[in-house]
Legacy VTK file of the C-alpha trace (Angstrom):
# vtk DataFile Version 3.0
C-alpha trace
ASCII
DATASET POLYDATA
POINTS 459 float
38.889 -57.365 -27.067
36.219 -55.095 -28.714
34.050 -55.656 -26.099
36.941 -54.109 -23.115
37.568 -51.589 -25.413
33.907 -50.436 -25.730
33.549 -50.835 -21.907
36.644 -48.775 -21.109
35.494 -46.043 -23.518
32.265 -45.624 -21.746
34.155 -45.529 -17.924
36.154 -43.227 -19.473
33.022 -41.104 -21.070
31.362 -41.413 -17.559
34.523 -40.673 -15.509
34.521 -37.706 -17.722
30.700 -36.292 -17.332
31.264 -36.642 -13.767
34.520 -34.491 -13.281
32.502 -31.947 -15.649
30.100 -32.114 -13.009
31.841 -31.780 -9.851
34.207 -29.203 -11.886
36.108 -26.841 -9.375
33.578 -24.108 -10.478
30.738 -26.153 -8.476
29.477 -23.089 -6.550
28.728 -21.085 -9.844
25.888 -23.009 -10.683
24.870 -20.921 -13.979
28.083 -22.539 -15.874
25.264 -24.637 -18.168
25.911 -24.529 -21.752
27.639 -27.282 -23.147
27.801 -25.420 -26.550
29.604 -22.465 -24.826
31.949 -24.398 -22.133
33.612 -22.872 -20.483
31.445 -19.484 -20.690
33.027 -16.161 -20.614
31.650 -12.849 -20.267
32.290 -10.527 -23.428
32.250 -6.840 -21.560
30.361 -4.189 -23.278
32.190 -0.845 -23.564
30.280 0.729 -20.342
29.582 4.602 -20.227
29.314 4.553 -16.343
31.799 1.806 -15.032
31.507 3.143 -11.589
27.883 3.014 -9.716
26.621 2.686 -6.344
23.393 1.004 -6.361
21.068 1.498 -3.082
19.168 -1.644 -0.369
17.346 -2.278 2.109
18.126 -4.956 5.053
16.103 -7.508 3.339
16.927 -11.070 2.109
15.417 -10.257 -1.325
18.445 -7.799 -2.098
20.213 -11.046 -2.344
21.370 -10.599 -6.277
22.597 -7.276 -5.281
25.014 -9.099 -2.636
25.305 -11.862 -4.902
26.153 -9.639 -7.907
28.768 -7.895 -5.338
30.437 -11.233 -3.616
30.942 -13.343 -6.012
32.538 -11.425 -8.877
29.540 -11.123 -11.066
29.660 -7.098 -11.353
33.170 -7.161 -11.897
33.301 -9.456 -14.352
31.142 -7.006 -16.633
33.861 -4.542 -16.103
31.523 -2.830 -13.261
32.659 -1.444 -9.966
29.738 -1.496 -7.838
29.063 0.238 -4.378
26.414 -1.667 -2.808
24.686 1.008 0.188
22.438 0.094 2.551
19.372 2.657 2.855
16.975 3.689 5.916
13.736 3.254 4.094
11.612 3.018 1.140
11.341 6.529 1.268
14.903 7.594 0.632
16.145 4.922 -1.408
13.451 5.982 -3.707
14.651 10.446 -3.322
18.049 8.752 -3.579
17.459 7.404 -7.244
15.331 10.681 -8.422
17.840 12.634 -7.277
20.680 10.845 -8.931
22.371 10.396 -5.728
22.599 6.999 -6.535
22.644 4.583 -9.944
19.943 2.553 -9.305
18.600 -0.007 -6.647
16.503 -2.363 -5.005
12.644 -0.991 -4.894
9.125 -1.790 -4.296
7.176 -2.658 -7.248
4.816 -0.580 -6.491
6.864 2.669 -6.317
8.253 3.176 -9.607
4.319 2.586 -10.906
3.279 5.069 -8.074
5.333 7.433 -9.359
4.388 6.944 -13.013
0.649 7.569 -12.647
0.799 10.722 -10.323
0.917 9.106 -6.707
3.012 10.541 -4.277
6.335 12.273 -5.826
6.242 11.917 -9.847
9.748 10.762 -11.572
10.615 8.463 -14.653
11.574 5.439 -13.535
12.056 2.228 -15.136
12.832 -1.733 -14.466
14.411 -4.382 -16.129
14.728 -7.016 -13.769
12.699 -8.408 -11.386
14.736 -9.653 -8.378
12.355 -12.120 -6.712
9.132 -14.003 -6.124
7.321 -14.378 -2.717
9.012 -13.684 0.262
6.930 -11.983 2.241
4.630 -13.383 5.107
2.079 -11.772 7.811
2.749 -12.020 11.057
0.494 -10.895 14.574
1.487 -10.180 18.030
0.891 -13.078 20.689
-1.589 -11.343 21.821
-3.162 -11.486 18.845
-2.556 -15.093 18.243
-3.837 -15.977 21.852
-7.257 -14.450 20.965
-7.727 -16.324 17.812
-5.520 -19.760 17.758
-8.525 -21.512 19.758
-10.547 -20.631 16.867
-8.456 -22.216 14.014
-8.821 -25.992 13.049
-6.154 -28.302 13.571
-4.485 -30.923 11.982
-2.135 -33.462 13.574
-1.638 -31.390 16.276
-0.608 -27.961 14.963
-3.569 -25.409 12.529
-4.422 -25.390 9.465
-2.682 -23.703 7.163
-3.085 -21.175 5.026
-4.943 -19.524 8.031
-7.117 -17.063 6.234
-7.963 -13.672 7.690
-11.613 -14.108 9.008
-9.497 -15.825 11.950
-8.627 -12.298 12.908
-12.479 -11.113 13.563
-12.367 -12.469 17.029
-9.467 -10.694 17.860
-10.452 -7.289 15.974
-13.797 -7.619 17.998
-11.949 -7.423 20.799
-9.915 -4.820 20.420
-12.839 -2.795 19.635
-14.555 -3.507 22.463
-11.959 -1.697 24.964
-11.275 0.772 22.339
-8.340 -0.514 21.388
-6.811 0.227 17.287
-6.381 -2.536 15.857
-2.953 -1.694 13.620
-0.895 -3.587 10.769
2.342 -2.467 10.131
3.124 -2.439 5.717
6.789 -0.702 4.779
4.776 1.761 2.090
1.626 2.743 0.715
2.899 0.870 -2.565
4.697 -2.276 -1.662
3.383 -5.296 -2.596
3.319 -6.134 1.217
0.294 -3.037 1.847
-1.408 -4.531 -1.626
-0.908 -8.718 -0.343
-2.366 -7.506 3.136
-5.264 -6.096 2.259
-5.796 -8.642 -0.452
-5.912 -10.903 2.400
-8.186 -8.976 4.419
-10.663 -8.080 1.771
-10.684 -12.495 0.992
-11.512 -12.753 5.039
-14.220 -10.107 4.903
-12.513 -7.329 6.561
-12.078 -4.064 4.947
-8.755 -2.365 5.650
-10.424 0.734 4.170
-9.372 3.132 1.027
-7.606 5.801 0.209
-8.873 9.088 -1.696
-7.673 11.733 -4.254
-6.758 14.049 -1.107
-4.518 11.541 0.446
-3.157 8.339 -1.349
-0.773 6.948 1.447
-2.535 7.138 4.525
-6.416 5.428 4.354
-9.264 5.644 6.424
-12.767 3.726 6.932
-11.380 0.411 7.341
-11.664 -2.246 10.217
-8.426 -2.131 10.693
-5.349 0.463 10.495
-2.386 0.305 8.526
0.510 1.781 9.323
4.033 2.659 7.417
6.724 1.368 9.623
10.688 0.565 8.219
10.894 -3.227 7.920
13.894 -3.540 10.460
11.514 -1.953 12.731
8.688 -4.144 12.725
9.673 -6.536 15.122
10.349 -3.680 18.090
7.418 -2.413 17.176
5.268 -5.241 17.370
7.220 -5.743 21.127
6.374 -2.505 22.001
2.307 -2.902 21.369
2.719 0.248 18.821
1.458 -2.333 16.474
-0.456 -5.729 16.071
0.913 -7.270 13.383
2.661 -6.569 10.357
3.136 -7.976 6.659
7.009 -7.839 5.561
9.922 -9.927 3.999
12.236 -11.822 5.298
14.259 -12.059 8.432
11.283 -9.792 9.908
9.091 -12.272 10.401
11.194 -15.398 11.306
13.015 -12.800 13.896
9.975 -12.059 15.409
9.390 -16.241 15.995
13.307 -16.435 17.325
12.413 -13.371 19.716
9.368 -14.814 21.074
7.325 -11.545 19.899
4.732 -12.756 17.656
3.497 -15.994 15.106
3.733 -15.397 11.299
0.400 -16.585 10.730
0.587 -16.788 6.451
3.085 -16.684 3.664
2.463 -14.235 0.878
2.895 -17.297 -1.634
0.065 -18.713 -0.316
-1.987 -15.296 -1.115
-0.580 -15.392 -4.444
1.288 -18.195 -5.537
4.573 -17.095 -7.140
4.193 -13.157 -7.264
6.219 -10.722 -8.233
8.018 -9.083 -5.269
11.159 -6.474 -5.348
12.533 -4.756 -8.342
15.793 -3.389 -9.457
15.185 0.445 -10.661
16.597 3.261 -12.525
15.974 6.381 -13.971
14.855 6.590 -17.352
17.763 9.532 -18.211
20.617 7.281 -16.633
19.292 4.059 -19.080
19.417 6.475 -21.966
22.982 8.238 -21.214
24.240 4.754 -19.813
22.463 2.156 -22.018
25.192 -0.335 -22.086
25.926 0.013 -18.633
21.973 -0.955 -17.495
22.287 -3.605 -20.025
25.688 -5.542 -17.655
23.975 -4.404 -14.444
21.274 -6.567 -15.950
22.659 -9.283 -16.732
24.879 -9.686 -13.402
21.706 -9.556 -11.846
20.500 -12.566 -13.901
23.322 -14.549 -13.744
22.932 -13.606 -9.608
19.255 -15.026 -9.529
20.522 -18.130 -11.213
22.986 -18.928 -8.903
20.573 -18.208 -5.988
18.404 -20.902 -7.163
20.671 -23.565 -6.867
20.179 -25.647 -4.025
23.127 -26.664 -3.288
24.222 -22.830 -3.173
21.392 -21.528 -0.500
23.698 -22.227 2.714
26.524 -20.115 1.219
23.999 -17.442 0.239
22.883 -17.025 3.669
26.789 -16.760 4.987
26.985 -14.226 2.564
23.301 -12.498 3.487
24.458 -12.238 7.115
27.611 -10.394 6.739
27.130 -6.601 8.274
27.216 -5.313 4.915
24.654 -6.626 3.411
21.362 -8.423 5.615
23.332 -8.010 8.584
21.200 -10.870 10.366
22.042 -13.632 12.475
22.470 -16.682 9.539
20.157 -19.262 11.759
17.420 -16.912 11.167
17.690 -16.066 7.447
18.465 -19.625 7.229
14.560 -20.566 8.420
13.226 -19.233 5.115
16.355 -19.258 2.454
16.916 -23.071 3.165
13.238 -24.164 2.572
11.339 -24.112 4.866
9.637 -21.870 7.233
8.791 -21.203 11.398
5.153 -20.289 12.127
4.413 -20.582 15.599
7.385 -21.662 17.560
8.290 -25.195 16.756
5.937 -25.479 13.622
8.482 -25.662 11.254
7.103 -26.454 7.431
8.522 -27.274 4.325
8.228 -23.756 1.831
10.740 -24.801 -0.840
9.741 -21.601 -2.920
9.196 -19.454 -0.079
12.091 -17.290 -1.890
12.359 -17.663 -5.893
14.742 -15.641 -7.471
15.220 -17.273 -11.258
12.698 -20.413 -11.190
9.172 -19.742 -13.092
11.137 -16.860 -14.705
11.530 -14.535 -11.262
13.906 -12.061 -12.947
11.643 -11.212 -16.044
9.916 -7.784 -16.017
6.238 -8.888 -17.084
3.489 -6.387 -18.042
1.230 -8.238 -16.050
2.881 -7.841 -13.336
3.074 -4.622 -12.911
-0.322 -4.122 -13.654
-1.485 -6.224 -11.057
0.210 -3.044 -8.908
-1.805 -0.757 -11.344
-5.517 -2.560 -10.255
-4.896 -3.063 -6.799
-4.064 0.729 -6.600
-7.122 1.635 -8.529
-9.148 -1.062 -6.409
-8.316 0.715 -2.983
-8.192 4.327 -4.302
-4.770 5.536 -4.731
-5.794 5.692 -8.486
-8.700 7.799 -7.328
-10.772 7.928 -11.392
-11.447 4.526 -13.675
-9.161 4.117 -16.311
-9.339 2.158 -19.482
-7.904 -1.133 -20.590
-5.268 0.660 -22.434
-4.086 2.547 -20.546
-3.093 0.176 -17.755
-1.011 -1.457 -20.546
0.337 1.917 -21.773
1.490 3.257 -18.307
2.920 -0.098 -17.258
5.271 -0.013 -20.492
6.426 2.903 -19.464
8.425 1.538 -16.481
8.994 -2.195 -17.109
11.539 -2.681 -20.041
11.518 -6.040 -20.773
13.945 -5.179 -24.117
16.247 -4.410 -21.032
16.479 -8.045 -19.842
16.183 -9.406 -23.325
19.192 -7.709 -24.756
20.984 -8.950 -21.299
19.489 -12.658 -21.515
20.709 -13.058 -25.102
24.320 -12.312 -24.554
24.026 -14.507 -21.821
23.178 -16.992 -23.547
25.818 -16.100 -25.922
28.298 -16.007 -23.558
27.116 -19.632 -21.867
26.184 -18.532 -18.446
22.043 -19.215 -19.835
20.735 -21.834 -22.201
17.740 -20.156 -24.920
15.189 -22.423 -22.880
15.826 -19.961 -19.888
14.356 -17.225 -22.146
10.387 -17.051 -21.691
8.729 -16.730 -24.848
5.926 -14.467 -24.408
4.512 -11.035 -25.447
5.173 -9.510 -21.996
2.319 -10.721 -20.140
1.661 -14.041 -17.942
-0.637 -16.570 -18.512
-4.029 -15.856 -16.879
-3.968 -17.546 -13.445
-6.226 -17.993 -10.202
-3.598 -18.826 -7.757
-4.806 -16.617 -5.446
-6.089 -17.306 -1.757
-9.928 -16.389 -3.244
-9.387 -18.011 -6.450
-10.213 -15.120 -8.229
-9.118 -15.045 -11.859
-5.897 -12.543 -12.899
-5.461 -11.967 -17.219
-3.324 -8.630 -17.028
-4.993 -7.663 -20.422
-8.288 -7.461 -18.686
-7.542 -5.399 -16.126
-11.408 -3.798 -16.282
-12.833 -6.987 -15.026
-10.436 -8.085 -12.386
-11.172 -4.877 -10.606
-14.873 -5.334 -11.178
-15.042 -8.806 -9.682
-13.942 -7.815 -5.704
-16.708 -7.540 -3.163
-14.552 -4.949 -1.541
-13.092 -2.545 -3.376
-13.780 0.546 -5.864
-15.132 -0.212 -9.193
-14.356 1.073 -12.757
LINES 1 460
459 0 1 2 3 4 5 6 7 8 9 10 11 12 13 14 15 16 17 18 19 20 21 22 23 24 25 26 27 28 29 30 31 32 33 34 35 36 37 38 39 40 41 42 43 44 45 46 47 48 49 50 51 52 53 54 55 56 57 58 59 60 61 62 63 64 65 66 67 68 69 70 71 72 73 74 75 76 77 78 79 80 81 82 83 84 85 86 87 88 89 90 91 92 93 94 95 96 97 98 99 100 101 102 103 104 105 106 107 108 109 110 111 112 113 114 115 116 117 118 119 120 121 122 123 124 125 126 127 128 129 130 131 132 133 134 135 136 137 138 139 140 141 142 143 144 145 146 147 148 149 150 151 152 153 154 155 156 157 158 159 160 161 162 163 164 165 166 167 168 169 170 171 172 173 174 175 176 177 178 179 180 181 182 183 184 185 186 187 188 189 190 191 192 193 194 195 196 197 198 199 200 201 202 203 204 205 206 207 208 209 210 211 212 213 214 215 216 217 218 219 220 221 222 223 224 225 226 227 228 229 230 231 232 233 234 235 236 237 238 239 240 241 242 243 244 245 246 247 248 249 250 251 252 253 254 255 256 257 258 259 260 261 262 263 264 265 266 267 268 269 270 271 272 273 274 275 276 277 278 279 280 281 282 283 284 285 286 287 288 289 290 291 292 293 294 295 296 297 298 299 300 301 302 303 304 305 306 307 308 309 310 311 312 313 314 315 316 317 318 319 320 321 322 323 324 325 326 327 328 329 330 331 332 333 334 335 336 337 338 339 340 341 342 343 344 345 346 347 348 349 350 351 352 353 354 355 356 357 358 359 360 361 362 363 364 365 366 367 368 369 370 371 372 373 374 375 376 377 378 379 380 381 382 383 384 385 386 387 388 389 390 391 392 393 394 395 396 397 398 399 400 401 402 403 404 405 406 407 408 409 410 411 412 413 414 415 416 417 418 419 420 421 422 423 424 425 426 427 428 429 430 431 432 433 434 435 436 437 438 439 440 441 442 443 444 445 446 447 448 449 450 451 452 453 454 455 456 457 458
């Protein structure tokens, strides 16, 4: 009798565990915490309930649509107008000028604007919305010239296909006096800093810029050229340009079009970089610091969610609506589900060709942003050598990891994050040489990561 007893107990413990699993909140996959079940969000007392926070047509705004669609603003007591912006350019006027809360930026910009390149503002991050993403692709053309050249494996080439495969083509071009171009979105996206990473690794210098000018550069094999992301597949059509580094659905549009081959993802550059940022102003933290803090953590709690498997398919439904990505879902599905189309049919497994909470995506690390800070001083936008310190002193200025913190811990608080999801670290990564050239990254030795490049300027 003991015995049935004991073995209906545990049927009914298991029955139990698995209705907690397959509970009818399935789809909000950050509802963790044992301790905490069910979690509930404890609203701060916001100064600025109503914001309108600024995109771009991008699948790495994804938290921002996330945040929006399913309830994760509101439930912080925030009414959020999500708007779509033109460009880099004006999303970034847009914050300065306080004609908007906050938004989705480049890395690179709110560090650009810290350290005197281009327009100057105070601008700050606590969350960092993604890894990866991004990938390079070139015009068939291009890839007609040099896909002869690359070795091949069971069929299809190698991959990653490193950028010495382009000198054929480049040698070409020059020949009948042809430019060579590359589109990027900005002088400071990580997309301009990843492509001539991957240049400089293949031997060919994409040239620098100078105190005089620090967005357009000169003396390089090839030119770069600032194009809006949603334009880089026309343009490629068009011949304007020969290729182009960019996020996602750029490239996998240009495969569905029949325009050009993404010929390398930016993961396999640099494995698991940092990619977009959420930004505000430093005055609209300060008046509204409660209010940053629940954009924050809607954001997290966004990422999470976005990392769930089982949740990717209803991300890219959501993605492809005209008000956010606007993009036809087969095509944001190639790189949100997985995997990832290089030349047309050569479809490959990328699991983390889009990270957005895994390995810690949405923490603002030092290091990061001083990776920005050396590749800007390595190609000349930071035109005079700097010291150690100061690379560290600048980059606190703008990320605001206290930010995230003070969001993470009422998370986990609330039960929507376990403490294990909070990294335990002094602000900077572990040194790493996941990089296509193997070279090795500490972001507290900034000196001698800029020292070690073949190509580059030296401190």
């Amino acid at each position: 009798m003991k015995k049935t007893i004991l073995r209906l107990s545990l049927v009914a413990l298991l029955s139990i565990s698995v209705l907690s699993f397959k509970s009818p909140q399935k789809t909000n996959a950050i509802l963790i915490n044992p301790e905490t079940y069910p979690p509930k969000t404890k609203k701060l007392n916001l100064e600025k309930p109503d914001v309108i926070l600024g995109f771009i047509k991008l699948t790495d705004m994804a938290p921002l649509a996330i945040a929006k669609h399913k309830g994760f603003f509101e439930d912080e007591g925030l009414n959020v107008t999500l708007e779509v912006q033109a460009n880099w350019r004006d999303i970034f006027d847009k914050v300065v000028d306080s004609q908007i809360d906050g938004a989705q930026m480049l890395a690179g910009q709110p560090i650009a604007a810290a350290v005197g390149c281009g327009r100057q503002a105070e601008l700050v991050t606590p969350f960092s919305m993604d890894l990866n993403g991004n990938a390079i692709t070139v015009s068939y053309d291009v890839w007609n010239k040099i896909v002869g050249y690359l070795p091949r494996e069971y069929g299809v080439p190698v991959h990653p296909i490193p950028a010495s495969a382009l000198l054929p083509a480049i040698s070409l071009y020059k020949k009948f006096n042809n430019p060579f171009t590359m589109g990027i979105v900005s002088p400071y996206s990580g997309h301009n800093y990843q492509l001539r990473y991957w240049l400089a690794a293949g031997g060919i210098n994409p040239g620098f810029y100078n105190s005089a000018n620090t967005q357009v550069a000169t003396a390089g094999q090839v030119l770069l050229s600032v194009i809006a992301p949603p334009q880089m597949p026309s343009s490629l059509q068009s011949g304007v340009i020969t290729g182009y580094c960019v996020g996602e659905p750029w490239n996998q549009q240009a495969v569905d079009q029949g325009i050009g081959v993404p010929i390398i993802a930016s993961k396999d550059i640099w494995k698991n970089h940092p990619e977009k940022v959420f930004v505000m102003t430093r005055a609209f933290v300060k008046k509204n610091p409660n209010t940053a803090i629940a954009i924050t953590k809607a954001l997290i709690k966004a990422g999470k969610w976005l990392d769930d498997p089982e949740n990717r398919k209803e991300a890219t439904r959501i993605l492809s609506k005209s008000a956010y990505v606007d993009g036809e879902k087969r095509v944001i599905d190639n790189s949100m589900l997985g995997t990832f189309e290089f030349e047309k049919g050569d479809i490959r497994s990328l699991p983390d060709f889009n990270v957005f909470f895994r390995y810690n995506a949405t923490y603002p690390y030092y290091s990061d942003g001083i990776w920005f800070l050396t590749q800007m001083r390595r190609w000349g936008q930071i035109a005079e050598s700097k010291p150690a310190d100061w690379y560290d002193y600048k980059i606190r200025e703008v990320y605001k990891p206290e930010i995230w913190n003070a969001a993470a811990k009422l998370l986990v608080d609330e039960g929507f994050l376990t403490k294990t999801d909070i990294p335990e670290t002094d602000g900077y990564r572990p040194p790493t040489k996941d990089f296509i050239d193997n070279m090795y990254y500490d972001g507290k030795k900034p000196i001698e990561y800029i020292n070690g490049f073949k190509i580059g300027n030296k401190n």
